[in-house]
C-alpha positions as CSV (number, residue, x, y, z in Angstrom):
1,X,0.0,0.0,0.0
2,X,2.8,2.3,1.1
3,X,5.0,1.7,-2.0
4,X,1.7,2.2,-4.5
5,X,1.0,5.8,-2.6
6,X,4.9,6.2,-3.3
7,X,4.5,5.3,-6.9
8,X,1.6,8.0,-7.2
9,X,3.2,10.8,-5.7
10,X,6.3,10.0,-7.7
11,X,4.4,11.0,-10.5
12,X,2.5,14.0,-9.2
13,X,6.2,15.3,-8.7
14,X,7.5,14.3,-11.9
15,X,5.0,16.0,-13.3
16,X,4.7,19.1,-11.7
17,X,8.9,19.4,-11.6
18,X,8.5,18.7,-15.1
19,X,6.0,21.3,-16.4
20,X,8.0,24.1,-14.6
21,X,11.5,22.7,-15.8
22,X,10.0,23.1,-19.5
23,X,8.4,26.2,-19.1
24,X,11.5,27.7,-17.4
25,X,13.6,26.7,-20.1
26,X,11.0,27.6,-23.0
27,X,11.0,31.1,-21.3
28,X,14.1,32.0,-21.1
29,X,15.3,30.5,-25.0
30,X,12.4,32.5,-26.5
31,X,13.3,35.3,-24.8
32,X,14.6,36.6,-28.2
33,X,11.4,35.8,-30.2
34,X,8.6,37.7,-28.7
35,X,5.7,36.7,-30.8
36,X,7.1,33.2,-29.5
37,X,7.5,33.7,-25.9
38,X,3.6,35.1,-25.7
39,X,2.3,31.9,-27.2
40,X,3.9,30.4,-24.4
41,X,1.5,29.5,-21.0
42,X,2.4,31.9,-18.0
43,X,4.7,34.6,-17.3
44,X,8.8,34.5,-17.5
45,X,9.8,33.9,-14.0
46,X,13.5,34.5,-12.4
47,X,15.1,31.3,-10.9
48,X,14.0,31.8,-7.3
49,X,10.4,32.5,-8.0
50,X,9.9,29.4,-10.4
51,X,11.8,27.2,-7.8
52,X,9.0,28.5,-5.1
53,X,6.2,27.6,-6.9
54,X,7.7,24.1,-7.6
55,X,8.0,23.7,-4.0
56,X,4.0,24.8,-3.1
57,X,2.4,22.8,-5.6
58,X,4.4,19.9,-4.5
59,X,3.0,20.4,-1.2
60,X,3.0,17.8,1.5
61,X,6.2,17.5,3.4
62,X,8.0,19.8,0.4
63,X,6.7,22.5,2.1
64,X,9.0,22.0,4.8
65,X,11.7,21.1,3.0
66,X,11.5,24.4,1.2
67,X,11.3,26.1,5.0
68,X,14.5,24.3,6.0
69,X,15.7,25.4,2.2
70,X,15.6,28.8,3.5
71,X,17.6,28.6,6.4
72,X,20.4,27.1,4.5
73,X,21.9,29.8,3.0
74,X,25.8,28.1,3.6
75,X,23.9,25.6,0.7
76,X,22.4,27.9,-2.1
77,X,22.2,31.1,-3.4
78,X,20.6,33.8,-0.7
79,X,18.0,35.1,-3.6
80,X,16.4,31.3,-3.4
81,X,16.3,31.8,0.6
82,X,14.7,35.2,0.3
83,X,11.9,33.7,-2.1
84,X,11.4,30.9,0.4
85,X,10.7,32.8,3.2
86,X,7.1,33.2,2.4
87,X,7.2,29.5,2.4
88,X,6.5,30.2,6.2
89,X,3.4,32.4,6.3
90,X,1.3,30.7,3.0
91,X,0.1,26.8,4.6
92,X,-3.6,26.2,3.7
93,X,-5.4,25.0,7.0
94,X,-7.3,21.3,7.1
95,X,-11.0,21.5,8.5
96,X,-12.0,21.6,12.0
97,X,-13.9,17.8,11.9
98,X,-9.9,16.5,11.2
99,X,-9.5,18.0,14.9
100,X,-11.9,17.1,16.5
101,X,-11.6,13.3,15.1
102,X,-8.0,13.4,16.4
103,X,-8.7,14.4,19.7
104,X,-11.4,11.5,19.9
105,X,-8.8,9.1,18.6
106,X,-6.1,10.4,20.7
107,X,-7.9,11.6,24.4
108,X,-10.8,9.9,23.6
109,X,-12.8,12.9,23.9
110,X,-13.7,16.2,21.8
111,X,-12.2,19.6,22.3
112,X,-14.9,21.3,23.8
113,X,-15.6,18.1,26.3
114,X,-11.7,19.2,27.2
115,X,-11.5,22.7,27.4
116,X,-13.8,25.6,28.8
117,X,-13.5,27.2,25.5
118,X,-11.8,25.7,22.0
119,X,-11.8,28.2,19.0
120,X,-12.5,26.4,15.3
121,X,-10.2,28.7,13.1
122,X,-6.5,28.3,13.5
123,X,-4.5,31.3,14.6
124,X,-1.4,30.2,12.3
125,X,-0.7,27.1,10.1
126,X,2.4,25.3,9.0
127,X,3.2,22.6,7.1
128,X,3.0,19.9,9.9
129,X,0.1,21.4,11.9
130,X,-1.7,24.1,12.9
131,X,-2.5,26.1,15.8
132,X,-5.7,27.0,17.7
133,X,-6.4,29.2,20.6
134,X,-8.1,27.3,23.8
135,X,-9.1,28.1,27.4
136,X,-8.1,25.2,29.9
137,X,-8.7,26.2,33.9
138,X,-9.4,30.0,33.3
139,X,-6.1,30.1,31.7
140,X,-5.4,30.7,28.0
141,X,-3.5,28.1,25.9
142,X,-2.1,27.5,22.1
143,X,-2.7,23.8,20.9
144,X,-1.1,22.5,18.0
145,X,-2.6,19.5,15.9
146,X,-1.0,17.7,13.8
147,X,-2.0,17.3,9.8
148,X,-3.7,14.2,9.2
149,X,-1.8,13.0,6.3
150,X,1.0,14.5,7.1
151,X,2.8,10.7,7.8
152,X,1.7,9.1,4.9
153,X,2.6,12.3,2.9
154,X,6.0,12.1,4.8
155,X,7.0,8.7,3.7
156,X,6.0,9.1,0.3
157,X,7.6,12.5,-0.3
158,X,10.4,10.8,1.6
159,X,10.9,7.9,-0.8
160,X,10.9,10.6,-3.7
161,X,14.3,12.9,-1.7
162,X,15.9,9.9,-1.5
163,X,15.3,8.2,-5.1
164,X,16.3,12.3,-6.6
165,X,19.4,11.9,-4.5
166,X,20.6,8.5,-6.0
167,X,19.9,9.6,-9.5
168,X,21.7,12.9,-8.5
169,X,25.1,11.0,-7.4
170,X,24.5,8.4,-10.0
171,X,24.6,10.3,-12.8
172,X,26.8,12.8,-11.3
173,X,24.4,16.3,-12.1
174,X,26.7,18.3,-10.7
175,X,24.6,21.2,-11.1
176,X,22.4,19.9,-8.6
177,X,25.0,19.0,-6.4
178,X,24.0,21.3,-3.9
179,X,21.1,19.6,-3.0
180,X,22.8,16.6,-1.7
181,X,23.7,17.7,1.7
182,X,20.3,19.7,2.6
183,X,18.0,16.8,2.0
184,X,19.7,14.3,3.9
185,X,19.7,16.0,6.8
186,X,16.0,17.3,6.1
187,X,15.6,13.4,6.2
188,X,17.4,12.8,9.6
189,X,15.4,15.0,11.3
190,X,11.7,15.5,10.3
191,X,10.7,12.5,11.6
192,X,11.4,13.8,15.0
193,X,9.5,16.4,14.6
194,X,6.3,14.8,13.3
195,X,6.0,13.3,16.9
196,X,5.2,16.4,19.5
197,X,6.5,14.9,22.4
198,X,9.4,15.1,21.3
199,X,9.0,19.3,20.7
200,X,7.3,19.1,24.1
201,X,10.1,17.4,25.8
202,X,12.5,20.5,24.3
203,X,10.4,22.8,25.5
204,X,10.6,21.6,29.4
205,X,14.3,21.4,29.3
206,X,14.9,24.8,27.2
207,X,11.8,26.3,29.7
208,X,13.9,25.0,32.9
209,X,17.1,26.5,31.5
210,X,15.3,30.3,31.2
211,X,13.7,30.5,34.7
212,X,16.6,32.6,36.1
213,X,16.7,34.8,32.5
214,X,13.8,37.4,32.7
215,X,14.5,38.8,28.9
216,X,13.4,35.1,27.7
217,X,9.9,33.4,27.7
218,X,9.3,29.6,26.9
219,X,5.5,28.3,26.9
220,X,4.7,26.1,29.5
221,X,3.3,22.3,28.2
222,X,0.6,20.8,29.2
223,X,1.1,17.0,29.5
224,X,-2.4,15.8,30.1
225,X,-3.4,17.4,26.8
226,X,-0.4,16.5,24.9
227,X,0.4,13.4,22.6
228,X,2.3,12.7,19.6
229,X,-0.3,14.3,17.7
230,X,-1.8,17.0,20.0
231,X,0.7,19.6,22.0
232,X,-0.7,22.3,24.5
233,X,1.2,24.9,26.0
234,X,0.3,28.1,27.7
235,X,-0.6,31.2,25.0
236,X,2.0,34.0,24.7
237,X,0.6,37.5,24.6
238,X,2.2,39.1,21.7
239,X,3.0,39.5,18.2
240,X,6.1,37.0,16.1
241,X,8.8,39.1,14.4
242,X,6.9,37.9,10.9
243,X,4.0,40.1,12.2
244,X,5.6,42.9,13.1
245,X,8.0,43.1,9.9
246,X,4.4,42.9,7.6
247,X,3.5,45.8,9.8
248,X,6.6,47.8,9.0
249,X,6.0,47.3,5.6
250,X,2.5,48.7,5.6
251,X,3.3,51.0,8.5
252,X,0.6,50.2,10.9
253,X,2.7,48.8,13.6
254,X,1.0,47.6,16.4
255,X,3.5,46.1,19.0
256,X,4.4,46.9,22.8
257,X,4.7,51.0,23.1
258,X,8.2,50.3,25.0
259,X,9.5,48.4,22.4
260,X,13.0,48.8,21.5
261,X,14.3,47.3,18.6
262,X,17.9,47.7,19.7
263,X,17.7,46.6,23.2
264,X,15.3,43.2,21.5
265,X,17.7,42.4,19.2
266,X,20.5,42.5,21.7
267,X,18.4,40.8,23.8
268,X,17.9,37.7,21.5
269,X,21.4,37.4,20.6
270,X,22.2,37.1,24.6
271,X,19.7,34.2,25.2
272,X,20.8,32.5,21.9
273,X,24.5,32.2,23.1
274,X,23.4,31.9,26.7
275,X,21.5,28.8,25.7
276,X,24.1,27.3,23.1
277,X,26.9,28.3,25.5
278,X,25.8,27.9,29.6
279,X,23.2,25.2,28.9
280,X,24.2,23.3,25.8
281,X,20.5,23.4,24.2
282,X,19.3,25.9,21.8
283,X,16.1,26.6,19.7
284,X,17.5,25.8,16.1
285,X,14.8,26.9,14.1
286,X,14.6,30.9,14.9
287,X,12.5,32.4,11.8
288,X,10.9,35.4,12.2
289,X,7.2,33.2,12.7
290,X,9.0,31.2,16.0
291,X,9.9,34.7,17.6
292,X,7.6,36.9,19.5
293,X,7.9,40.3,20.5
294,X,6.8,40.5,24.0
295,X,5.7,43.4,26.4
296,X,8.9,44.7,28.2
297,X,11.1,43.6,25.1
298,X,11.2,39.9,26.4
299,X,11.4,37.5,23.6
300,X,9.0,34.7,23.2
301,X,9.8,31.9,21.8
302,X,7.3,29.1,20.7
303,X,7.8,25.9,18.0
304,X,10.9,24.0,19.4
305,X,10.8,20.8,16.4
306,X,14.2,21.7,16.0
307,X,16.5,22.6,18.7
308,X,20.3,21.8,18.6
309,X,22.7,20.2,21.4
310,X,26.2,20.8,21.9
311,X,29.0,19.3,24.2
312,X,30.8,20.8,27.2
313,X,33.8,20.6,24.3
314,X,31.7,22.0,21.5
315,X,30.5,24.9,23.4
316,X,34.1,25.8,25.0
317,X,35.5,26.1,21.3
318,X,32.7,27.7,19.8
319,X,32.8,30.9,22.3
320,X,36.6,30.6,21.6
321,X,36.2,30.8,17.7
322,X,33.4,33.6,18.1
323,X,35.6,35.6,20.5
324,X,37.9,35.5,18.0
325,X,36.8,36.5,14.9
326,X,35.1,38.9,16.5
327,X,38.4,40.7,17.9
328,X,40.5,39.5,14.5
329,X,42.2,37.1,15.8
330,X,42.5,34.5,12.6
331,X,45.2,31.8,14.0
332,X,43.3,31.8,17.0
333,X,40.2,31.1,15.1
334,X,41.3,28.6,13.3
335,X,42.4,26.3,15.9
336,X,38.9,26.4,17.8
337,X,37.5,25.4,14.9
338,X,39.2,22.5,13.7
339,X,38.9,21.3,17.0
340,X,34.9,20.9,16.4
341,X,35.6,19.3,12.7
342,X,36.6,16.2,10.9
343,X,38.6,16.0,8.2
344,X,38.1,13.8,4.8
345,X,41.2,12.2,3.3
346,X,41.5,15.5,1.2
347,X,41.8,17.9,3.9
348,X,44.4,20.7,3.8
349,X,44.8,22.5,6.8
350,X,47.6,25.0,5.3
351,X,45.0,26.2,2.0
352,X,42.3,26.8,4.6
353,X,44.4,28.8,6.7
354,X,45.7,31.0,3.3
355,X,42.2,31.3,2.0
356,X,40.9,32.6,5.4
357,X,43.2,35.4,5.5
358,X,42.1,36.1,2.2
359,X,38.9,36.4,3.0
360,X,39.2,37.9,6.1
361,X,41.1,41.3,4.6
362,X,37.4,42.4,3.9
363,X,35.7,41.5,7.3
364,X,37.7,44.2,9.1
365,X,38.8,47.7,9.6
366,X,40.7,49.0,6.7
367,X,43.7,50.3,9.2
368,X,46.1,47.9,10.0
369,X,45.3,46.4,13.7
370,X,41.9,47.1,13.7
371,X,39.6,44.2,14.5
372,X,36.4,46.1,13.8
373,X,34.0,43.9,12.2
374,X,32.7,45.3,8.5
375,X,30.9,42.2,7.7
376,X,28.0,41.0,8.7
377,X,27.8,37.8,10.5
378,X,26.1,36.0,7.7
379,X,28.6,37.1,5.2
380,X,31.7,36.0,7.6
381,X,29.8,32.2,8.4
382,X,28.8,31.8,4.8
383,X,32.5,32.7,3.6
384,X,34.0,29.9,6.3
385,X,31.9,27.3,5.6
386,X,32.2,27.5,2.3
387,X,36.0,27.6,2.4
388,X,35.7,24.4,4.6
389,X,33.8,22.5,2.3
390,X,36.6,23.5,-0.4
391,X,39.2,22.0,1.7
392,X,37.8,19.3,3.1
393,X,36.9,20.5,6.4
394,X,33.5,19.4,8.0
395,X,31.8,20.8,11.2
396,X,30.3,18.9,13.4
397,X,26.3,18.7,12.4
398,X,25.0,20.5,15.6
399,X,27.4,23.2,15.2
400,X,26.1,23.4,11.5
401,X,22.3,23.9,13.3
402,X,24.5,27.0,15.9
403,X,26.3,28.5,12.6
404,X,23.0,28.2,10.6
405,X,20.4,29.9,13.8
406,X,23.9,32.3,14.0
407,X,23.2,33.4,10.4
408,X,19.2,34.0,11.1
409,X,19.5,35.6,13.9
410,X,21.8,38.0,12.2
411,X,19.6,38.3,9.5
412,X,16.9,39.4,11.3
413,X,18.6,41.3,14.0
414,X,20.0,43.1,10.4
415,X,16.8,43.8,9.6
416,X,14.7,45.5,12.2
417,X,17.8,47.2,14.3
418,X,20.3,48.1,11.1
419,X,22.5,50.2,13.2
420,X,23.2,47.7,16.1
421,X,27.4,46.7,16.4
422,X,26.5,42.9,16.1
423,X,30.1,42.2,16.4
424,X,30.8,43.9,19.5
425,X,27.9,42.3,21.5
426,X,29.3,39.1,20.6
427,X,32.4,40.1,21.4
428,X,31.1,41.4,24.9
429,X,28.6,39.0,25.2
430,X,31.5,36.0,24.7
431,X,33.5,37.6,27.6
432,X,31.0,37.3,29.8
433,X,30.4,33.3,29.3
434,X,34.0,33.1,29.5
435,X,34.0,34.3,32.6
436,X,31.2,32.7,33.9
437,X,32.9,29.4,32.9
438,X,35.6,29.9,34.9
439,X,33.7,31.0,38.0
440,X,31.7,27.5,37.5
441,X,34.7,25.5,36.9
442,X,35.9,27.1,39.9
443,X,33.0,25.8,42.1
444,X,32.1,22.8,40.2
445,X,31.6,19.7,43.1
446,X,34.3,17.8,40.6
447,X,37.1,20.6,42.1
448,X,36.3,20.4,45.2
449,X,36.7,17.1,45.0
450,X,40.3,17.5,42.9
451,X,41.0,19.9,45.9
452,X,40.6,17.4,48.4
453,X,41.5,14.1,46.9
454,X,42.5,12.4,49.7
455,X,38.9,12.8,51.1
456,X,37.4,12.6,47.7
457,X,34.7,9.4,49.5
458,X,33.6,12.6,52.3
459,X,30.9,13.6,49.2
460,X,29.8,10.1,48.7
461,X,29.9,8.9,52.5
462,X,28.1,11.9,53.7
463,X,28.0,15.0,55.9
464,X,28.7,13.1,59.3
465,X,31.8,11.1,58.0
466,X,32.8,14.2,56.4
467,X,32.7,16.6,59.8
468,X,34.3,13.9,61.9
469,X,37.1,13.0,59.4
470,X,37.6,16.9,59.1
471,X,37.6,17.8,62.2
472,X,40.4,15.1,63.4
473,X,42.3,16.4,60.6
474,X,42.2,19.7,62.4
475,X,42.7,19.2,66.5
476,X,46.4,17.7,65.1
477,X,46.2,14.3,67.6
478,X,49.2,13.4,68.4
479,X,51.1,10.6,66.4
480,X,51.3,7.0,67.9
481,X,55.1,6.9,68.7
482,X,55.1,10.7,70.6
483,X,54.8,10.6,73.9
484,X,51.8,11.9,75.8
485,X,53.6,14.7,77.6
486,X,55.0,16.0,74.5
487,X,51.9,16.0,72.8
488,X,50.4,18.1,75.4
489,X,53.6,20.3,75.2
490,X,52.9,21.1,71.3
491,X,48.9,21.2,72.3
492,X,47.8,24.7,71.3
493,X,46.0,26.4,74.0
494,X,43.1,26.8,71.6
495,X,42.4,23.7,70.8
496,X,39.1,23.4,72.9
497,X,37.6,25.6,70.3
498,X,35.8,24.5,67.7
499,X,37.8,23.9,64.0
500,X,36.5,27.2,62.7
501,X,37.7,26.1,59.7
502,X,36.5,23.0,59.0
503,X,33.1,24.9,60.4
504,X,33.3,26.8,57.5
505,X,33.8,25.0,55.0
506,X,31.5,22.6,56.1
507,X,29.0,25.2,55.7
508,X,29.9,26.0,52.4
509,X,29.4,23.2,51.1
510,X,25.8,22.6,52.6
511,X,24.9,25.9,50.9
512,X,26.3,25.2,47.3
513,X,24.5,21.7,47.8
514,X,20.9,22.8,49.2
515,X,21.1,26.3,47.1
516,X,23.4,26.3,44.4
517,X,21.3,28.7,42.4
518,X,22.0,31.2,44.6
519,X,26.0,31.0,45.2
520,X,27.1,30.9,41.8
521,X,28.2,34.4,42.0
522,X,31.7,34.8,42.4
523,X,31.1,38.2,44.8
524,X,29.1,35.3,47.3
525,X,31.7,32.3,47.0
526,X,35.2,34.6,47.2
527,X,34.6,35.9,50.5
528,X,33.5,32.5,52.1
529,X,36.3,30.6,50.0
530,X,38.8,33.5,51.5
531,X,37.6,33.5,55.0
532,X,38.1,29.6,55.0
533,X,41.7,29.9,53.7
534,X,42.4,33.2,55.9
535,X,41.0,30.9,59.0
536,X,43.3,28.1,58.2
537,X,46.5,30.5,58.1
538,X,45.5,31.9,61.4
539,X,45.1,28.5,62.7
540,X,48.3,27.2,61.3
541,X,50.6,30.6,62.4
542,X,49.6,30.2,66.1
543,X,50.4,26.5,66.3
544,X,53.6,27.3,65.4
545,X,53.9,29.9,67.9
546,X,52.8,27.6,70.5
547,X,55.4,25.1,69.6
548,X,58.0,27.7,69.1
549,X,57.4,28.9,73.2
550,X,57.8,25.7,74.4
C-alpha cells in the first residue's frame, strides 16, 4: 500500500517538476522571439520564483523542505532563501472535523468536552500542523494539531528525496549537487518532529534553563493534553517578528509601546548564546514566525521541532572561535575550529588557513590592527563554511544547526535594528560566558573534590563522616610513637575551640549543595572561600607559635 501511494506521488512530482522545468527553459530560450515567448503559458519567472512555486504545488512534506531550504543559506544562493521565506506564512489549513476526530482518537474525547472554551479557526498554520487558541482552567492556551496526512505524505515524499538523491550521485548532475547535503539531513530529522513529544520534551528542558533569564519566555506544556499528535502549552501574549515586519512594511505597527528594537535584538542574541553556551541546548529553528515580541522587550519563543545540542567541548571552542573572529584574531580562530571538525582524506589544513586570510582582509577595519568587524555575520559564516567545504573540512552537524540559527538571527537582527554593532555584542557577550565558565569550573563539586583528593569518598559517604574526618584532621592528635607529655607540650592552647575552619567549610558546602542557584556568584563564593583559607592560616601561624614557646 505504502509503496503504490509512493508510486503516485512519484508522478505527481515528476510531473509538476517537469512542467516548470520546460516552461523555465522555453521562457528564457524564447526570450529573443517575442511573438514566440507570448504563445507560451504563464509569465517569464526568475530562478528563485519558479523554484518556489515548484515547491507549493508539490506540497505535502516539500513544504517543509522548502522552510529548511531557507535557512540554509551556507547551501544555495541567498536570492532562493529570500523567495522561500514566504514558504512560512502561505500553509492552507485542514477543516475543523480532522480536529476534532483526532482528539477523539487520541484523548478519547472532543475539544470542547476538554476545554472551557476551543476556537474552530487556526491562529497560524504550518506545514505539519496548525494552531488553535483554547481556554483550559481559566487560563489561555495555544494547541497544536497535527495534519492528518502529514505521515503518509512524509513517507512518500520521503521515498521521492531519497530516489532524486541517487539519480543525483549516480549520474553525477553536478549542477544539482547542492542539493545533496540539505535533504539528507531534512531526512534525519523531520521524523522527530512529526511526533510532539518530542518538541514538548525540548520545550521543558529549554523552559527550565530560562527561569533565572527574565528577557526570555518559553510556553509552558501541558502534558495531560499532549500526545504525539496533539501539543498544549500556555498562550503568549504578543506579536512574532513575521508580524511585526508585515507591519513595517505597511506602517501600521501595532506592538508593545516600549519596544525597543535595539535593546530586542540585543536581547535575543544574549539568550541565543546563553542557551548554546551555559546550557548546551538551543532553539534551532529561529525564523521570524517562532519569535515573539513580548511586552517589556522579552522575547518569546514558541515551536521547538528543532533545537540543537552541543557538548561541554563543542560549546568551549565555539565561544573561543566567536571571540575571535570577532576581535580578528585569525590563528586563534582557526584552531577552535578545527577542534569541532573532521577531516576527509583530502583535507588541507595550510589552504584553509591561506584562503581565510584572504577572505578575512574584507571583514575588518581598513587600518592595519583594527579588528572592527565590516561584515555581517552571515557574510563572515557563509565565507568559512564555504571555504571548509573546499578543503575538506566538515563541522560537526550540531554546530552546522549554531552557525545556521547564527546566520538567522543575524539576519533578522539586520533587519529591524540596522545600526546595532553585532560584532561587538558578541564580542562582549563572549567575555561574559568566559568568565562565567571559569567562575563555575571554579566551584564545580568535581574541584572540590580534585582539591581534596585524599577525602574525595567525604561527598559520597556523607555529611557526618565528612565533619568527623575533618575535624580530626584539624585538633592535630598526636602521632602514635610521641609521647603523651610531649603531645600536650605542642597542644595549642586553643584547641578546645571549635575547627572554625572546618566549620566553615563545612558550611559551604551545605549551601552550594541545598542552594546552588544562589552561590554561583563569584562576589558570594570569594569571600567564604577566603575566610576559609584566611581561618586556616591563622590556625596554622599560632600552632607554630605555641610550639616555638615551648
Amino acid at each position: 500500500m505504502r509503496a503504490k501511494a509512493s508510486l503516485y506521488r512519484f508522478r505527481d512530482i515528476f510531473l509538476v517538476a517537469s512542467r516548470h522545468a520546460a516552461l523555465q527553459v522555453l521562457h528564457t530560450r524564447l526570450a529573443r522571439f517575442p511573438r514566440l515567448a507570448r504563445k507560451i503559458p504563464g509569465e517569464r519567472l526568475p530562478g528563485p520564483k519558479r523554484f518556489r512555486l515548484v515547491i507549493e504545488e508539490m506540497g505535502g512534506t516539500f513544504i517543509k523542505f522548502g522552510q529548511m531550504l531557507a535557512m540554509q543559506s551556507d547551501m544555495i544562493p541567498l536570492e532562493y532563501c529570500a523567495a522561500l521565506f514566504s514558504l512560512f506564512d502561505q500553509v492552507p489549513p485542514f477543516d475543523y472535523a480532522e480536529v476534532e476526530k483526532t482528539f477523539v482518537e487520541d484523548l478519547e474525547r472532543t475539544p470542547r468536552e476538554i476545554f472551557d472554551s476551543f476556537e474552530t479557526h487556526p491562529i497560524a498554520t504550518g506545514s505539519i500542523g496548525q494552531v488553535h487558541v483554547a481556554t483550559l482552567r481559566d487560563r489561555k492556551v495555544a494547541v497544536k494539531i497535527r495534519r492528518p496526512t502529514i505521515v503518509s505524505d512524509f513517507y512518500a515524499d520521503i521515498a521521492v528525496l531519497k530516489f532524486t538523491v541517487r539519480m543525483v550521485k549516480l549520474f553525477r548532475v553536478r549542477p544539482l549537487y547542492w542539493i545533496i547535503a540539505p535533504t539528507e539531513e531534512f531526512i534525519a530529522w523531520t521524523e522527530d518532529e512529526l511526533d510532539y513529544r518530542r518538541e514538548a520534551h525540548y520545550m521543558d528542558e529549554l523552559g527550565r534553563n530560562a527561569r533565572t533569564n527574565e528577557h526570555e519566555k518559553v510556553p509552558a506544556v501541558f502534558w495531560s493534553c499532549t500526545t504525539a499528535r496533539i501539543l498544549t502549552v500556555d498562550f503568549l501574549e504578543g506579536v512574532t517578528i513575521s508580524e511585526y515586519l508585515r507591519q513595517m512594511e505597511t506602517g501600521n505597527i501595532q506592538v508593545s509601546p516600549d519596544f525597543d528594537p535595539q535593546l530586542f535584538g540585543a536581547r535575543l542574541i544574549d539568550n541565543f548564546l546563553g542557551d548554546a553556551f551555559r546550557h548546551g541546548m538551543f532553539h534551532a529553528d529561529l525564523h521570524p514566525g517562532n519569535l515573539m515580541i513580548l511586552p517589556g522587550n522579552i522575547v518569546g519563543y514558541i515551536d521547538f521541532g528543532i533545537s540543537g545540542v552541543l557538548s561541554r567541548y563543542s560549546r568551549r571552542h565555539l565561544i573561543s572561535m566567536t571571540l575571535a573572529y570577532a576581535r580578528g584574531d585569525l590563528d586563534a580562530m582557526c584552531e577552535s575550529f578545527f577542534r569541532i571538525t573532521t577531516f576527509d582524506r583530502k583535507a588541507s589544513k595550510q589552504g584553509f588557513r591561506r584562503g581565510l586570510k584572504g577572505v578575512s582582509a574584507r571583514w575588518y577595519g581598513e587600518r592595519e590592527g583594527d579588528s572592527r568587524l565590516r561584515k555581517s555575520i552571515t557574510s563572515i559564516m557563509l565565507e568559512l563554511l564555504l571555504l571548509s567545504r573546499e578543503h575538506g573540512i566538515w563541522p560537526q552537524r550540531d554546530v552546522i544547526k549554531y552557525i545556521r540559527s547564527a546566520i538567522a538571527l543575524d539576519g533578522l537582527v539586520k533587519t529591524f535594528s540596522p545600526g546595532m554593532d553585532i560584532g561587538r555584542h558578541l564580542e562582549e557577550a563572549c567575555e561574559r560566558h568566559i568568565k562565567w565558565d571559569a567562575v563555575r569550573n571554579l566551584i564545580s563539586p568535581d574541584t572540590f573534590t580534585g582539591w581534596f583528593g585524599g577525602y574525595a569518598h567525604l561527598v559520597r559517604d556523607g555529611f557526618l563522616r565528612a565533619f568527623t574526618l575533618l575535624h580530626r584532621a584539624g585538633t592535630e592528635a598526636p602521632a602514635p610513637d610521641m609521647p603523651n607529655t610531649e603531645a600536650k607540650k605542642l597542644k595549642p592552647a586553643n584547641s578546645r575551640l571549635p575547627g572554625l575552619p572546618q566549620i566553615a567549610w563545612i558550611a559551604t558546602c551545605l549551601a552550594l549543595i541545598w542552594k546552588p542557584s544562589q552561590l554561583t556568584s563569584i562576589y558570594v563564593i570569594a569571600p567564604a572561600l577566603a575566610l576559609v583559607a584566611l581561618l586556616m592560616l591563622w590556625r596554622r601561624s599560632r600552632t607554630e607559635a605555641e610550639s616555638t614557646r615551648s
